[in-house]
C-alpha positions, -999 to 999 in steps of 0.1 A, spaced: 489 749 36 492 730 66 509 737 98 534 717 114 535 723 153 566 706 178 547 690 209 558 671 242 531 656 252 531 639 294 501 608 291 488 595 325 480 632 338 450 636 363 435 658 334 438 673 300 453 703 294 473 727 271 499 735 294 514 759 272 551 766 255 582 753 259 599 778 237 589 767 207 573 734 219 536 732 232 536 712 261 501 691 264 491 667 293 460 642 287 448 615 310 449 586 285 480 563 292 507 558 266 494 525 252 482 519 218 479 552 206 454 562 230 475 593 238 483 602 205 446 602 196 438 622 228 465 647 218 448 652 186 411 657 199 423 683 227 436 703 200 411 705 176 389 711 204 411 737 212 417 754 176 375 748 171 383 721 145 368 692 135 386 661 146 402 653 119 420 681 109 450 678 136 471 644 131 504 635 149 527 627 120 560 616 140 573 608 173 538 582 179 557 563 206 577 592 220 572 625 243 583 644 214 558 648 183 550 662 155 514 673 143 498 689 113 473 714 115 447 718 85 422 744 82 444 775 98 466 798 91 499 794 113 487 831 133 453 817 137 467 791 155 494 812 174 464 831 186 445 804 196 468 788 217 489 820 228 519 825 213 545 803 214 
């Protein structure tokens, strides 16, 4: 089943980075600016890269043109990925 995770993500950063929870919100910065989905699809590489998944397997399924988003997670279970990114 897949996981649904609450991100606020900052584009334009001087690097990527997972810069960990906001309560219950992971809080990720990535260089690429907020144009044409080039965050969004920066977003989803850090964290598969992240979780050691394929690319594919972490989507942003709402908030696309806002700070706030919403991604799925396939391929782990929900403490698998608590203990790969520190819980949250």
């Amino acid at each position: 089943m897949p996981i649904r995770l609450a991100i606020k993500v900052v584009p334009g950063a001087s690097r990527d980075e997972i810069a960990g929870w906001l309560g219950d919100t992971l809080k990720i910065r990535v260089v690429a600016p907020p144009e044409r989905g080039r965050a969004n699809a920066a977003v989803e590489a850090l964290l598969a890269a992240a979780l050691g998944l394929p690319p594919g397997c972490v989507r942003v399924v709402t908030g696309r043109s806002s700070a706030r988003k919403a991604v799925v997670i396939e391929g782990l279970t929900a403490t698998e990925v608590a203990q790969r990114l520190g819980s949250g």
